[in-house]
C-alpha positions in Angstrom: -5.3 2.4 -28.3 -6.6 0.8 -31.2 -10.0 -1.6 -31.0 -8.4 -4.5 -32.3 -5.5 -4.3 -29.8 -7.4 -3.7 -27.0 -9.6 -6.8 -27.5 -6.4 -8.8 -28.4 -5.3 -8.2 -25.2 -8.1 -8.4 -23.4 -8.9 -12.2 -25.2 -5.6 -12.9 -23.6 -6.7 -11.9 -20.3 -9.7 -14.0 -20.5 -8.2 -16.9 -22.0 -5.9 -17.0 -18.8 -9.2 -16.5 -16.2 -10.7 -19.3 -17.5 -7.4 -21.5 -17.4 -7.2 -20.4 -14.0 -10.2 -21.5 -12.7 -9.6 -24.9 -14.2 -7.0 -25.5 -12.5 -8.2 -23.7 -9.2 -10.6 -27.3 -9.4 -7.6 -29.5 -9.8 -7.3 -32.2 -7.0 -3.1 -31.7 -7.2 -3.9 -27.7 -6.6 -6.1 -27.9 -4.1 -3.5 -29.8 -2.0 -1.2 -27.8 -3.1 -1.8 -24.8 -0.2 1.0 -22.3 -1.6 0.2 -23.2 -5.1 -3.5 -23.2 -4.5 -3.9 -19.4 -2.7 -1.2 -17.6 -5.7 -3.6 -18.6 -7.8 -6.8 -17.9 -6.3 -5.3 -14.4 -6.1 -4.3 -14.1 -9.8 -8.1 -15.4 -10.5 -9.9 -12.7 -8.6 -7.6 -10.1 -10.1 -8.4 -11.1 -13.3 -12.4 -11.3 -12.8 -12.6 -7.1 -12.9 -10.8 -7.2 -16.1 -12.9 -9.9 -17.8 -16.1 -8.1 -16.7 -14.7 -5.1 -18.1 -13.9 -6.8 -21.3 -17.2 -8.4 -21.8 -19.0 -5.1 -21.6 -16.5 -3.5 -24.1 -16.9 -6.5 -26.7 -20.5 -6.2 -26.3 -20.5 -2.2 -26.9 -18.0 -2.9 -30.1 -20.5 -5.4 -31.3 -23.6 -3.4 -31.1 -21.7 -0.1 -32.8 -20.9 -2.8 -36.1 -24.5 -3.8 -35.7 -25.5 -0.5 -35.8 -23.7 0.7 -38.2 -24.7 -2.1 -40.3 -28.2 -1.7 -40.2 -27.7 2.5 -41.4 -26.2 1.3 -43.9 -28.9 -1.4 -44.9 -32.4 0.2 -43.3 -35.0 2.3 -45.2 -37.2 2.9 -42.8 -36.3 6.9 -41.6 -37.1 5.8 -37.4 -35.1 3.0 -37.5 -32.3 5.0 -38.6 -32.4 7.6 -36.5 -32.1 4.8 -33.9 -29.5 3.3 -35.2 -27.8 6.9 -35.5 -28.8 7.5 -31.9 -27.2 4.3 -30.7 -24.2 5.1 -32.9 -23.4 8.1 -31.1 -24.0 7.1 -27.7 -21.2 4.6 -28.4 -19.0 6.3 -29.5 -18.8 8.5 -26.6 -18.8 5.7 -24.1 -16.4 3.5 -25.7 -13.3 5.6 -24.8 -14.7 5.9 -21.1 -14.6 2.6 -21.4 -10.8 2.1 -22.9 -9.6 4.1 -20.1 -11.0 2.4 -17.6 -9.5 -0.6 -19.2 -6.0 0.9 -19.7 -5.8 1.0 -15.7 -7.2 -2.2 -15.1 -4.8 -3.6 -17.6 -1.2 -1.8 -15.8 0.8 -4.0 -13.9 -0.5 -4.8 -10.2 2.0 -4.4 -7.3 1.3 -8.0 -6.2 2.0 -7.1 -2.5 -0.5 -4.3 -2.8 -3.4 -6.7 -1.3 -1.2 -7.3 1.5 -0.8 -6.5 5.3 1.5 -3.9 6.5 3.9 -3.8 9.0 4.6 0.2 9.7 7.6 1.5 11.6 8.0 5.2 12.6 11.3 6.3 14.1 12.4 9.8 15.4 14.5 12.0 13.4 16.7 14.8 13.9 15.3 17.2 16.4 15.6 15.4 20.0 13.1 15.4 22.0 10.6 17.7 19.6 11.2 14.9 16.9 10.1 12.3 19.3 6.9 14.3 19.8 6.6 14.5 16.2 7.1 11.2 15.7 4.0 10.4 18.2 2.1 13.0 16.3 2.3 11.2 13.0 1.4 7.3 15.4 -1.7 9.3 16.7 -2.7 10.6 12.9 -2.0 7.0 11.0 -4.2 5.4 14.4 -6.7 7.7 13.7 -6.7 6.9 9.7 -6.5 3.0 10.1 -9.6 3.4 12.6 -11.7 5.2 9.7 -10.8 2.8 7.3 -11.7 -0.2 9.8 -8.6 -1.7 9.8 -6.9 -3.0 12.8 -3.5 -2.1 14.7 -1.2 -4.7 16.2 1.6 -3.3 18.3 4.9 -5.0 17.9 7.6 -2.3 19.7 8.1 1.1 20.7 10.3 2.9 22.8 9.1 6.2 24.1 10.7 9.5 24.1 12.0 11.4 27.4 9.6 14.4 26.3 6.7 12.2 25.2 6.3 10.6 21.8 8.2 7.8 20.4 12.0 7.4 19.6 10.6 4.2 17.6 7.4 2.4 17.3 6.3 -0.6 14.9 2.8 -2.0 14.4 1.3 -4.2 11.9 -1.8 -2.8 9.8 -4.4 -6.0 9.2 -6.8 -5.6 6.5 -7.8 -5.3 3.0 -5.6 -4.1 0.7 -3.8 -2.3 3.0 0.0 -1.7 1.9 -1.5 -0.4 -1.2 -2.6 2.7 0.0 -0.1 3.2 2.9 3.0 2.7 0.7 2.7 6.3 -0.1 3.8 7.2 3.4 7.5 5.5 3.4 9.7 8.4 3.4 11.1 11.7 6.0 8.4 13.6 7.1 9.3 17.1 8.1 7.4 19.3 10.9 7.9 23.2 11.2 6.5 24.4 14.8 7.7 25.7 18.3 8.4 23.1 19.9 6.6 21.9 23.5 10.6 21.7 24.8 11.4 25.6 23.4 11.3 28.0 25.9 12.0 31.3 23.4 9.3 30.8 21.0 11.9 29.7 18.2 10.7 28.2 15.3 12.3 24.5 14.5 12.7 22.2 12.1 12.6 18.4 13.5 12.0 15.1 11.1 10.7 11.4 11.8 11.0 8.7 9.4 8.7 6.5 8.0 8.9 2.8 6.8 5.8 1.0 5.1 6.4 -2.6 4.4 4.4 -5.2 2.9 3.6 -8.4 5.6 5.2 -11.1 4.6 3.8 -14.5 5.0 5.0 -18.1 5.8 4.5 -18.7 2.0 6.4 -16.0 0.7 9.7 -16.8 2.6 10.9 -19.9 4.4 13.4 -19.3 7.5 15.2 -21.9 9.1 15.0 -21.8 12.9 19.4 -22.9 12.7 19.5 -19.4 11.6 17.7 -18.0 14.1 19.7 -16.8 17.6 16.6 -16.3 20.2 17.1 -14.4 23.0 14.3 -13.5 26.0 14.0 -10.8 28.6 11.9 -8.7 30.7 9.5 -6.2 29.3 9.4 -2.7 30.0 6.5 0.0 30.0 2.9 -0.6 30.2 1.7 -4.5 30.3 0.3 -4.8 33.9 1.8 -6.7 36.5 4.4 -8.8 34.3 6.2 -6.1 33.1 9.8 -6.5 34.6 8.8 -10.3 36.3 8.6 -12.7 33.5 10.9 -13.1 30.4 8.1 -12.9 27.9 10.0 -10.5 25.3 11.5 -11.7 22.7 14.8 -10.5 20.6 15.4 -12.6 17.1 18.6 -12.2 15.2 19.0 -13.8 11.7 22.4 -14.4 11.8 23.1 -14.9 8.1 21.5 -10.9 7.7 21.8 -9.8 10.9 18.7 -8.5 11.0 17.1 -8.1 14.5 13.5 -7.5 15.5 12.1 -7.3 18.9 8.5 -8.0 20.4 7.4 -7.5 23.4 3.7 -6.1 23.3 2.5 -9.0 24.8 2.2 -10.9 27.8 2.6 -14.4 26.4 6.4 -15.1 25.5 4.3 -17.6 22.8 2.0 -14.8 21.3 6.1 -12.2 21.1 7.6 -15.1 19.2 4.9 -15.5 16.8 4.6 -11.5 16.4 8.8 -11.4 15.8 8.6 -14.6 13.2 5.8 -12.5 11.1 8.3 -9.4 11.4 11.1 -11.0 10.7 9.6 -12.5 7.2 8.3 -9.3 6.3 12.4 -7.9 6.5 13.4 -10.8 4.9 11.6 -10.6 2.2 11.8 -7.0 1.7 15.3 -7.4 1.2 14.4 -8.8 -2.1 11.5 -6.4 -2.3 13.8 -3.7 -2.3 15.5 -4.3 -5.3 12.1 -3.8 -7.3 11.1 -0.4 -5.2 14.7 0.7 -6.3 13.8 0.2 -10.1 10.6 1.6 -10.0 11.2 4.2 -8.0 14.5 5.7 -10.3 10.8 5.8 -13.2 8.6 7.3 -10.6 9.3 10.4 -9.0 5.5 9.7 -7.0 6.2 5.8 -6.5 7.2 6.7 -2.3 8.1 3.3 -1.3 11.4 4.1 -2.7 14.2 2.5 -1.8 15.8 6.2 -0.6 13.9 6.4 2.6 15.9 9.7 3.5 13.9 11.4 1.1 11.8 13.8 2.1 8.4 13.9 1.1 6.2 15.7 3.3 6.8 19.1 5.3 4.1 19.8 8.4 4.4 23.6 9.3 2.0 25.0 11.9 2.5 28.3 11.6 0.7 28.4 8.7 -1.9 25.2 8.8 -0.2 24.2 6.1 0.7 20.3 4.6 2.9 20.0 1.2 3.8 16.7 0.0 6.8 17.4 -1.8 6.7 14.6 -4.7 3.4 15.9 -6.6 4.1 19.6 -5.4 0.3 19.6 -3.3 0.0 21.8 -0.3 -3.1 21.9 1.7 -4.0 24.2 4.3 -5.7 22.1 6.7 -3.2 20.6 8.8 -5.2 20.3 12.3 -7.5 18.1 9.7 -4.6 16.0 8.7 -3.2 15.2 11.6 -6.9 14.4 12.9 -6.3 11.3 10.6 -7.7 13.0 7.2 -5.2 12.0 4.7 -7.5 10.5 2.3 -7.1 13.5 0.1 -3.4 13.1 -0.1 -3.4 9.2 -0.6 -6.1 9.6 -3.7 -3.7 12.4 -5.0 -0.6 10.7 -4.7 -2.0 7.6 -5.9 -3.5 9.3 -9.3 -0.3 11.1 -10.0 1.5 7.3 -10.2 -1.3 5.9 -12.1 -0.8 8.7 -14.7 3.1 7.5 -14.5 2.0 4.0 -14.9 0.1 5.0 -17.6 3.0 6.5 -19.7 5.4 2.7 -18.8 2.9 1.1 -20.3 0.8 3.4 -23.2 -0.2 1.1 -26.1 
């Protein structure tokens, strides 16, 4: 990557942060809500990259300045300065083109986002059910590390324990970003709690990570909305199975339906089922760019084959492989204690590298 078409790029990229912020101090923008927070975003991705520029323009400058006064200087300590100087640019500068080249790849733009996370049992009965509660109580236990926050939309527990389905938002920064890399079948290999001969089994649960949509990113009109209230069921305290405060919404042009029923207040269900519904909505045209990326990415996981299996659990032998960048760990009690740091920051440098090879100048 060439000096002069880094910094040609780079002007580019600082040409449009400073048009940005201009018009961030526009009277029409700043009324302009929708209009207003899309570009506030673009301008604080942008600020890393100008930063990043200014410090490479001012390393390229002071090589040429360097180099200039070897070739002009008599005096034998100012040269070896000048040589000194030379050198210690030249092996920074291409740290400093590739951190560049990742701050210049394309950003997911829903990677800053919220996620709403749905994990549903698998093949296996009741043992997948289990499983599937397994992998609830090893995401809780990751989101709590990282200080984020769960909000519980729906579940439905299993006969044997577990969950046969359970969805929950994820709130906080930059969230679907670094849990997109879970979307996909997980496989465990154990005896199950339900086995009474010791037999080893294979059961699955599936996992959907998708970025919270808000009411700027699609618009739904309440004529295509069917609304339907009942009773909830399991823990909630005394209103469980006396009030209607659940709510059912059906999009009737999709046919999409999403359920809430967490809380007490009908009022605080609705708004919970709006956000979820959005977030479907709009992954339906989401969808069609996870399917494109993900037939260039063998590590992109948000793909759109979500029957894909990417991650065998087997017990046995402590052990963890995630099947897309061929890593196996032998650590599982550590994993499913919530420790799946180390297989985020793998997966997510193995797609970098991919990302890198899209777009190599």
């Amino acid at each position: 990557m060439a000096n002069n078409l880094i910094l040609e790029k780079l002007e580019g990229v600082k040409n449009r942060f400073v048009e940005v912020g201009e018009q961030l101090t526009m009277p029409d923008v700043m009324s302009d809500m929708k209009r207003y927070i899309k570009l506030n975003k673009e301008y604080k991705e942008l600020k890393p990259v100008v930063a990043a520029y200014e410090r490479y323009k001012s390393a390229i400058d002071n090589l040429e300045s360097s180099r200039a006064l070897l070739a002009t200087e008599k005096d034998e300590e100012m040269r070896e300065m000048a040589k000194a100087e030379i050198d210690n640019l030249i092996n920074t500068l291409p740290g400093m083109e590739e951190d560049i080249r990742y701050l210049l790849l394309p950003v997911d733009p829903e990677d800053d986002k919220n996620a709403v996370m749905e994990i549903r049992a698998g093949t296996g009965g009741d043992e997948a059910s289990i499983f599937a509660g397994d992998l609830f109580r090893m995401y809780s236990k990751y989101i709590e590390s990282r200080g984020w926050k769960i909000d519980m939309n729906y579940f439905t527990e299993g006969t044997a324990g577990g969950f046969k389905e359970i969805v929950f938002n994820v709130i906080g920064d930059g969230v679907y970003g670094i849990l997109k890399y879970e979307s996909g079948v997980h496989r465990v290999q154990r005896v199950p709690q339900t086995e009474t001969q010791g037999r080893l089994h294979t059961s699955a649960a599936t996992v959907a990570v998708l970025p919270e949509a808000s009411e700027f990113d699609v618009e739904v009109r309440s004529e295509d909305i069917r609304k339907d209230t009942y009773c909830s069921s399991g823990p909630g305290g005394q209103s469980v199975n006396t009030t209607y405060s659940a709510i059912r919404l059906t999009h009737i042009p999709t046919g999409i339906v999403v359920t809430c029923q967490d809380e007490k207040s009908q009022i605080k269900n609705l708004e919970k089922a709006m956000k979820e519904l959005r977030t479907r909505l709009y992954n339906l045209e989401y969808q069609k760019y996870l399917d494109e990326i993900s037939r260039k990415r063998k590590t992109m996981v948000s793909t759109g084959d979500r029957s894909a299996k990417i991650r065998t659990y087997n017990y046995p032998q402590s052990r963890v492989t995630d099947h897309r960048i061929n890593t196996t760990l032998y650590n599982l009690p550590v994993v499913m204690d919530g420790n799946i740091q180390e297989l985020l920051d793998k997966l997510q440098m193995a797609e970098n590298a991919e990302r890198l090879k899209e777009n190599s100048y």
